[in-house]
C-alpha positions in Angstrom: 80.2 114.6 24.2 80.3 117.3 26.5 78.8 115.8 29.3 80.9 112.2 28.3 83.9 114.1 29.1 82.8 115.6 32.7 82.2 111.9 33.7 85.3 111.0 32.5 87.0 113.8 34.4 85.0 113.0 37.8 85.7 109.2 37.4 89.4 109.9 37.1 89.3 112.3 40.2 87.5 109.9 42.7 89.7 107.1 42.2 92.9 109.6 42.8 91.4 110.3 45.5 90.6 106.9 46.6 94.1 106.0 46.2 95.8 108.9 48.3 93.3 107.7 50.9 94.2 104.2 50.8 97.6 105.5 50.9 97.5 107.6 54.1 95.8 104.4 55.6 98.5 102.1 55.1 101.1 105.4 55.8 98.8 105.5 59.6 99.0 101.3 60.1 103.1 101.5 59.5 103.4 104.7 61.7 100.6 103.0 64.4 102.3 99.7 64.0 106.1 101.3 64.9 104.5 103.7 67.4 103.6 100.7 69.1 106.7 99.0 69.2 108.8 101.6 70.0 106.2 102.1 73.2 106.4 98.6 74.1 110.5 98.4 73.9 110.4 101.7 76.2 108.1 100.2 78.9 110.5 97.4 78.9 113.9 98.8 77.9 114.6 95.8 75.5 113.9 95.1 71.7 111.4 93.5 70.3 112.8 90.0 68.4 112.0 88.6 65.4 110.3 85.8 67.5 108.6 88.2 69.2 107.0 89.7 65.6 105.6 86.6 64.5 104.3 85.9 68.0 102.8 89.3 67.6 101.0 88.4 64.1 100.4 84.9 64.8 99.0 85.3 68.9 98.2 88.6 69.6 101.8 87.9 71.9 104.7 90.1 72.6 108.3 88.7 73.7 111.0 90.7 75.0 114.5 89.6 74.8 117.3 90.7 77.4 118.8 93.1 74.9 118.1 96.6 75.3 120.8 98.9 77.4 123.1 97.4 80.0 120.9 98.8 82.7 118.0 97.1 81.8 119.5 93.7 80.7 121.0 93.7 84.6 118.0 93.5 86.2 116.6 90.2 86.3 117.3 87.7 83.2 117.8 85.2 85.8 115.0 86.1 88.3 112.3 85.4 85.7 114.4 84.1 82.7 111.0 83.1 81.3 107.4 83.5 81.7 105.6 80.7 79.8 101.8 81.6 78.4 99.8 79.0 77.4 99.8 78.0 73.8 102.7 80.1 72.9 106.0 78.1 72.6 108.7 79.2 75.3 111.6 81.7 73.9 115.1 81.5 75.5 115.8 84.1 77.5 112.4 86.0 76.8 109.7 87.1 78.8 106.1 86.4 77.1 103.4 89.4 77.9 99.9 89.6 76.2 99.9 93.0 74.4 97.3 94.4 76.8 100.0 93.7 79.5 102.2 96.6 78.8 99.4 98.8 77.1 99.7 102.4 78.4 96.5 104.4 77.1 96.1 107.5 78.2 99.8 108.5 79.0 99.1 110.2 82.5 98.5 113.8 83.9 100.5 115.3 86.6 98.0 117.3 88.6 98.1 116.9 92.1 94.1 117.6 92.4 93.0 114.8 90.0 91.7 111.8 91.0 93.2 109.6 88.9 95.7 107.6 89.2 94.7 105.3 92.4 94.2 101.5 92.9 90.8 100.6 94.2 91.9 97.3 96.0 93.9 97.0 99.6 97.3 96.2 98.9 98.0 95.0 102.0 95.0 92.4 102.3 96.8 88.7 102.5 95.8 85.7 100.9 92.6 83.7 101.9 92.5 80.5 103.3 91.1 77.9 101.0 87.8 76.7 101.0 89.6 72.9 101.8 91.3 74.7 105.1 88.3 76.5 106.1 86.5 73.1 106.0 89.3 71.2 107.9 89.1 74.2 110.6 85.8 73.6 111.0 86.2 69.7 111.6 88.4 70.4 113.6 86.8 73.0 116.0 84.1 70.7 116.5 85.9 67.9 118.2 88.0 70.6 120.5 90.7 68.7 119.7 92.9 71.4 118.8 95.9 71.0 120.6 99.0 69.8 118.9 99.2 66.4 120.0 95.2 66.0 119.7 95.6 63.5 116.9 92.3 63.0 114.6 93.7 60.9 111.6 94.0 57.1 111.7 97.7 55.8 111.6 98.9 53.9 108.7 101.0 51.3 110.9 98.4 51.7 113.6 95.3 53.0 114.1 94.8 53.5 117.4 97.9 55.5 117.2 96.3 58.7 115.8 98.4 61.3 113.7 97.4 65.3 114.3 97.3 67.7 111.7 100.5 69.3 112.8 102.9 66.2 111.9 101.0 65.9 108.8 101.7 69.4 107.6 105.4 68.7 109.0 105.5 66.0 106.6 104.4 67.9 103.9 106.5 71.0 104.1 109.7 68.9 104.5 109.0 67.7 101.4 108.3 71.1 100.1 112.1 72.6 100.8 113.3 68.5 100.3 114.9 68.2 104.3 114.7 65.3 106.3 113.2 66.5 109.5 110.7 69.6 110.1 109.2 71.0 113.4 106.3 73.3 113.1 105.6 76.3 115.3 104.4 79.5 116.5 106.7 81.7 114.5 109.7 81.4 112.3 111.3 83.7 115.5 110.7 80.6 117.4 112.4 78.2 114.8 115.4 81.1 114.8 115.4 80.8 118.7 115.4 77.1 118.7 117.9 76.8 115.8 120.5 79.2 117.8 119.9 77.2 120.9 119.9 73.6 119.9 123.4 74.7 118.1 124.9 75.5 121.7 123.8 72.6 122.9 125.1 70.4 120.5 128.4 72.5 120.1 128.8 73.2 123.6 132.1 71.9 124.4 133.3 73.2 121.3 131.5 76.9 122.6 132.8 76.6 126.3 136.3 77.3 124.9 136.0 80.7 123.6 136.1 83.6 126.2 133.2 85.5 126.8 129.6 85.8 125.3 129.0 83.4 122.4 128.7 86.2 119.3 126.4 85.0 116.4 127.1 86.7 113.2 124.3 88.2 111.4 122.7 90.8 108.6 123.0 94.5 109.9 119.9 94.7 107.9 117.1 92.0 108.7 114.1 91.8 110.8 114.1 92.9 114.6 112.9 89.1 115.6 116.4 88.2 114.4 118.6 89.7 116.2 115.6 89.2 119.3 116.3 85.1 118.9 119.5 85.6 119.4 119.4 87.5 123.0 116.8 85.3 123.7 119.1 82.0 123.7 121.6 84.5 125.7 124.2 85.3 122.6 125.0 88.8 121.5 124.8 89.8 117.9 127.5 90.5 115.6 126.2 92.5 112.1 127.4 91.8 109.2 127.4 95.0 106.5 124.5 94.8 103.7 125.2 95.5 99.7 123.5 98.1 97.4 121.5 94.8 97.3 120.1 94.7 100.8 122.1 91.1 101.1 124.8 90.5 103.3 128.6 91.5 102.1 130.5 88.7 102.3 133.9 90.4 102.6 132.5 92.1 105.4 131.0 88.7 106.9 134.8 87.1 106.7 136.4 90.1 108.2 133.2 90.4 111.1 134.1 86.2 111.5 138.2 87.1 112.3 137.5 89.9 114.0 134.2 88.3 116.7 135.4 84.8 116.5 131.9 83.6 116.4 131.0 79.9 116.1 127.4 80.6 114.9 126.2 82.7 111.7 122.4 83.4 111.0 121.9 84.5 107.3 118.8 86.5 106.6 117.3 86.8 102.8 115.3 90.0 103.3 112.6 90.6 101.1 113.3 87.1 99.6 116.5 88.6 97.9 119.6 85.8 98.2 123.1 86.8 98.5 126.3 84.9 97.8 125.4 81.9 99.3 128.4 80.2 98.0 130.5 82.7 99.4 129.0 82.7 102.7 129.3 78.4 102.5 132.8 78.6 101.8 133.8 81.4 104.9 131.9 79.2 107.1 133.8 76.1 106.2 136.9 78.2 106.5 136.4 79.0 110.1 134.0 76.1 111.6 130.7 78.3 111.8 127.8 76.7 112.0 125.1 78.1 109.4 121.5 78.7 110.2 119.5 80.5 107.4 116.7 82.7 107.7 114.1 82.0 105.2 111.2 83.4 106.5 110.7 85.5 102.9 112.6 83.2 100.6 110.2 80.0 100.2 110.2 79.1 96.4 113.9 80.9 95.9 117.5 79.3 95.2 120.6 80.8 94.5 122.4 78.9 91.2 119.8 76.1 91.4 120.2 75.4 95.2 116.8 76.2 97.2 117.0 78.8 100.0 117.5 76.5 103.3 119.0 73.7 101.6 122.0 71.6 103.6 124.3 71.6 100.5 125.2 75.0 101.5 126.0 73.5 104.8 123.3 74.9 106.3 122.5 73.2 109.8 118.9 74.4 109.5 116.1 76.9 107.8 113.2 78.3 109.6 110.6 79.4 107.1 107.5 82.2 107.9 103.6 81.3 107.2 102.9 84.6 109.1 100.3 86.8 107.3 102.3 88.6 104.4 104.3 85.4 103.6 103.6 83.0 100.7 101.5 80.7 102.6 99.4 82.5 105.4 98.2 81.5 108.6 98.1 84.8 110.1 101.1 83.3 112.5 103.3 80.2 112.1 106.9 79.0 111.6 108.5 76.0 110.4 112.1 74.6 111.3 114.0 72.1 108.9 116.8 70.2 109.1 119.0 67.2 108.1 120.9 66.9 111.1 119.1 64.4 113.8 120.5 65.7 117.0 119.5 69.6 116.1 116.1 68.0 115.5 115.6 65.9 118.2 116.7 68.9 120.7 113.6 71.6 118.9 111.0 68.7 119.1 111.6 68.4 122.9 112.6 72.1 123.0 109.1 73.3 121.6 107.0 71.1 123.7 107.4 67.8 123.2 107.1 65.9 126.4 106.8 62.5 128.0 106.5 60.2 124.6 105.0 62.5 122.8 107.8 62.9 119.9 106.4 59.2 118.8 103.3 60.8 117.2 105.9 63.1 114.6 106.3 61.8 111.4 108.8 64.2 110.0 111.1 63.2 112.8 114.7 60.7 113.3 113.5 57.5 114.2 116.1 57.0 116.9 114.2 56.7 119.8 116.9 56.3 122.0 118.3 59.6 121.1 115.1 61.2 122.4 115.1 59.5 125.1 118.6 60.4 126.2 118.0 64.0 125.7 114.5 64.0 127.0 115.1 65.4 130.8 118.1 67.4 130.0 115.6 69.8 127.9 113.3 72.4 128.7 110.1 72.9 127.4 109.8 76.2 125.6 106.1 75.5 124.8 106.7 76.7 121.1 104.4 74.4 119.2 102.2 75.2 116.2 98.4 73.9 116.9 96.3 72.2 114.7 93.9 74.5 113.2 97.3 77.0 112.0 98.1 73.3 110.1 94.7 72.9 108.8 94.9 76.3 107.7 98.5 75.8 105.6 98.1 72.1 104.4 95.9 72.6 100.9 98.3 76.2 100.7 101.8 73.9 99.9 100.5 72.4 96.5 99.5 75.9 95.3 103.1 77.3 95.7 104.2 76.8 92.3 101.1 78.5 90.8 101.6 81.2 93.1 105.5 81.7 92.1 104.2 82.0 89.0 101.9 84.6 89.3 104.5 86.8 91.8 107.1 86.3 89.3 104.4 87.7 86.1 103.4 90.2 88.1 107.2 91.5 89.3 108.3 91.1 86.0 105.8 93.8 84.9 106.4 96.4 87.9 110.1 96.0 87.5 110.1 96.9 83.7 107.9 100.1 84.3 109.6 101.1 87.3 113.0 100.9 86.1 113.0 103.6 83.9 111.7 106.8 86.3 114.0 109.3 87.1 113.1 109.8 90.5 114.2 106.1 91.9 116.9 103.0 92.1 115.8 99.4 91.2 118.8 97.4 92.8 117.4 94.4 91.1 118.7 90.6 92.3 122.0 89.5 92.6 123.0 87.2 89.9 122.4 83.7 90.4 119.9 84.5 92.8 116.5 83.2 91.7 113.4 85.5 93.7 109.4 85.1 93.8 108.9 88.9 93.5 106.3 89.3 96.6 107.6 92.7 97.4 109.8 95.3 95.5 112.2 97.3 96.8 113.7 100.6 95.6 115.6 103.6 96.6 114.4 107.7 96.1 117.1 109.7 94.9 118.2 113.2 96.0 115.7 113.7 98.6 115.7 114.5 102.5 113.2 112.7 105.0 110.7 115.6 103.9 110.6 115.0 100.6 110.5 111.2 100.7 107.6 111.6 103.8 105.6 113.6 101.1 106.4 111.3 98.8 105.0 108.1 100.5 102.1 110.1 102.0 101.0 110.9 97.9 101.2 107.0 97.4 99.4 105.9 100.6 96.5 108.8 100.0 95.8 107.1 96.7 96.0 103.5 97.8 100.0 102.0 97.3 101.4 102.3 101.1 104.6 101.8 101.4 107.4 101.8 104.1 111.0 103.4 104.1 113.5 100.5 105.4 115.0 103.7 107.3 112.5 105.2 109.2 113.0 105.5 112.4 110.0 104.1 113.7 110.6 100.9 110.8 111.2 97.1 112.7 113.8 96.7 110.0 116.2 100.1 110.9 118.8 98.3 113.0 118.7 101.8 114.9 115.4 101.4 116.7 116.8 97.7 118.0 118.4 99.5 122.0 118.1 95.8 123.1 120.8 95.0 121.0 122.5 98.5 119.0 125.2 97.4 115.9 128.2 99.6 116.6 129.5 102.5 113.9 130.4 100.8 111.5 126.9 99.7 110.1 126.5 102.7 109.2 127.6 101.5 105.7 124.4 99.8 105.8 122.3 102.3 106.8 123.4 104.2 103.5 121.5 101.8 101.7 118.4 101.1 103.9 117.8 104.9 104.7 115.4 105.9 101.7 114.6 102.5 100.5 111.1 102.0 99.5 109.1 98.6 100.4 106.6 97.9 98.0 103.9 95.0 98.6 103.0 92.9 95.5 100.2 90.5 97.0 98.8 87.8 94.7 95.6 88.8 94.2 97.0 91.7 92.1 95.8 91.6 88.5 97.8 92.8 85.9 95.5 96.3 85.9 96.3 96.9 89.5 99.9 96.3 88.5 99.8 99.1 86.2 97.8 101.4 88.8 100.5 101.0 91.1 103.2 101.9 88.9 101.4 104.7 87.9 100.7 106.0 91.5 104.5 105.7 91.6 105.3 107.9 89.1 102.5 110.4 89.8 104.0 110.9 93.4 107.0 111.4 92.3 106.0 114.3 89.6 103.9 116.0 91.7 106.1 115.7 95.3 109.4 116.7 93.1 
């Protein structure tokens, strides 16, 4: 009996214990479980929805709704409203990331002497040419015929009238932004040069009644080539005041177009970031200036639904970039396109177009008479793109959308990490602007040029360089441009610019390297405090 009842007792005592272990299991998943949650909805400042939970059970998917705190939900619902993965049903207004995607494991250690954190790759390496180009190239090298007019593809009307790889990748990238006419060329400084200069000609009588130089109102903030075009066709800058936003203040663009009188306003989208375009439309209509946009970052953007460049804006014409860092790279290359025929008949002659040469274009007006009318009063600026640059970007336009896509996943991520250190500013896109996400910009706060040197010097020693929009050895500090100085009262501008931070997001970033660079980010700024 004795020994009946000891088994009886033991019995009884394992399976207490086996149920307060069970318990504390099921107590760990429910704390595990929330833990995670609550560190997914703080790497993203938003809530996780119910969607999102059954996504979660069902997929091994998380989607974050736009409804955490004000400063969060600011930053780009519209930029990348949505994020579709594959087999997962789009949410409205939710970003879909696999769980690995926002994964933080281990939290990280702020000791300046560790190795750790540092991406391995080279940020700045651009994208390869496709095997399809490299062939072309190669085709093309060995007949010599690499000049722009040296035509190796059979006509369609006739074949002894050959077409060169340059009007066929004109062709193409008109269709791309959806404008009439397109002239290919060396730069997208060339297509600003020729846009500013065909627009005299054209408006010249109009021009020759204003005292003085012709002024040409543009961005404070932009590129050094801009403001460069513009003393190259003989005109003299006018700068117009940037936002918080680095896009041009259009209050301060009406008050600049009173004040200069100018007939002629270049807008620049920095960084692929869009301002008002309506706004900026509707001045110019106001006062009879002609609108040339800058779009040498902003291929695959559009501000409420209307692509960067487009002539519903009233835009006369858009030069677009294929230089190295751009979305389609050919190490150097512009484009210029347009809907008005006159403006393109003047850059095809302009860039080099001679004797009947403009007959071999296909993305040209097909009013020959035009061209022949305006044929000896132009000069020949020798401007043109050649034809391995065009073998280089034709099989680049059709993977544009895939590589929005990507851009967009991968800014998406950065943004949602970087938004919520201390040490920095997102300014995030202006609302109904639509971005790629190529680049990020942000701003250091409460630091002198020592501090943010160290700073950048942290991130560039473990492998995310970056540049500060204000340095004074930076292309983009309106400063360093003696050619052509802004007055005083940029210095609005400046405010902004002076510790803004440039950071590179090229496509061949995985979602890893994403997370490396954020976390180089927030090391520097620990450790350089």
């Amino acid at each position: 009996r004795t020994g009946r009842a000891n088994e009886k007792r033991e019995t009884s005592r394992k399976k207490k214990k086996e149920k307060k272990k069970r318990i504390k299991s099921e107590s760990a998943r429910v704390d595990t479980r929330r833990e995670r949650n609550r560190r997914m909805a703080r790497l993203c400042g938003t809530k996780l929805s119910k969607d999102s939970r059954k996504l979660q059970e069902k997929a091994c998917h998380f989607g974050f709704t736009f409804s955490g705190p004000k400063k969060y939900t600011r930053l780009s619902p519209v930029f990348v409203a949505r994020v579709p993965q594959d087999g997962v049903q789009e949410q409205t207004k939710s970003v879909l990331f696999e769980e690995k995607t926002l994964a933080r494991d281990p939290m990280p250690v702020f000791d300046k002497d560790s190795e750790e954190p540092r991406l391995a790759i080279n940020i700045k390496s651009p994208c390869p040419v496709p095997e399809e180009g490299i062939q072309r190239c190669r085709e093309v090298m060995e007949t010599g015929r690499m000049f722009r007019y040296g035509g190796l593809t059979k006509g369609a009307n006739n074949e002894d009238q050959t077409v060169d790889d340059v009007s066929l990748v004109e062709k193409s990238f008109a269709d791309t932004t959806g404008h009439k006419y397109c002239v290919a060329l060396n730069s997208c400084g060339s297509a600003i040069f020729l846009s500013v200069w065909a627009t005299l000609q054209k408006e010249k009588e109009k021009l020759d009644k204003i005292p003085g130089p012709t002024k040409v109102l543009t961005n404070a903030f932009t590129f050094a080539a801009v403001p460069s075009a513009i003393v190259h066709a003989g005109c003299e800058p006018e700068y117009v005041n940037c936002t918080s936003q680095f896009v041009i203040d259009v209050e301060d663009f009406e008050k600049k177009a009173i004040e200069s009188g100018a007939k002629i306003a270049i807008v620049s989208h920095m960084r692929g970031r869009l301002c008002d375009m309506s706004g900026v439309a509707e001045v110019c209509k106001k006062y009879d200036i002609t609108l040339i946009e800058d779009c040498a970052h902003s291929l695959g953007c559009d501000w409420k639904g209307v692509r960067s460049g487009s002539s519903e804006h009233g835009t006369v014409a858009a030069c677009f970039s294929s230089q190295s860092n751009k979305l389609i790279n050919s190490g150097e290359g512009g484009f210029l396109v347009t809907d008005d025929e006159e403006i393109a008949v003047r850059c095809i002659l302009a860039a080099g177009s001679y004797e009947y040469l403009y007959k071999s274009h296909l993305a040209a007006p097909d009013n020959h008479d035009l061209f022949e009318a305006l044929k000896k009063k132009t000069p020949n600026f020798s401007l043109r793109m050649h034809q391995i640059t065009a073998a280089i970007i034709e099989p680049q336009l059709p993977l544009l959308e895939e590589r929005y896509k990507k851009h967009r996943y991968n800014y998406a991520i950065a943004e949602r990490r970087l938004c919520e250190l201390d040490g920095i500013k997102l300014p995030g896109q202006l609302e109904g602007a639509t971005g790629v996400g190529d680049s990020l910009q942000f701003n250091l706060k409460g630091r002198n040029w020592d501090e943010a040197n160290a700073f950048t010097k942290e991130c560039a020693k473990r492998g995310v360089p970056m540049e500060i929009f204000g340095a004074q050895d930076n292309a983009r500090n309106f400063k360093t441009w003696q050619f052509a100085l802004p007055p005083q009262d940029c210095e609005t501008s400046y405010k902004h610019i002076e510790y803004a931070c440039d950071l590179r997001l090229p496509l061949h970033l995985t979602e890893a390297d994403v997370h490396s660079i954020c976390d180089v980010v927030e090391f520097a700024l620990e450790v350089t405090a």
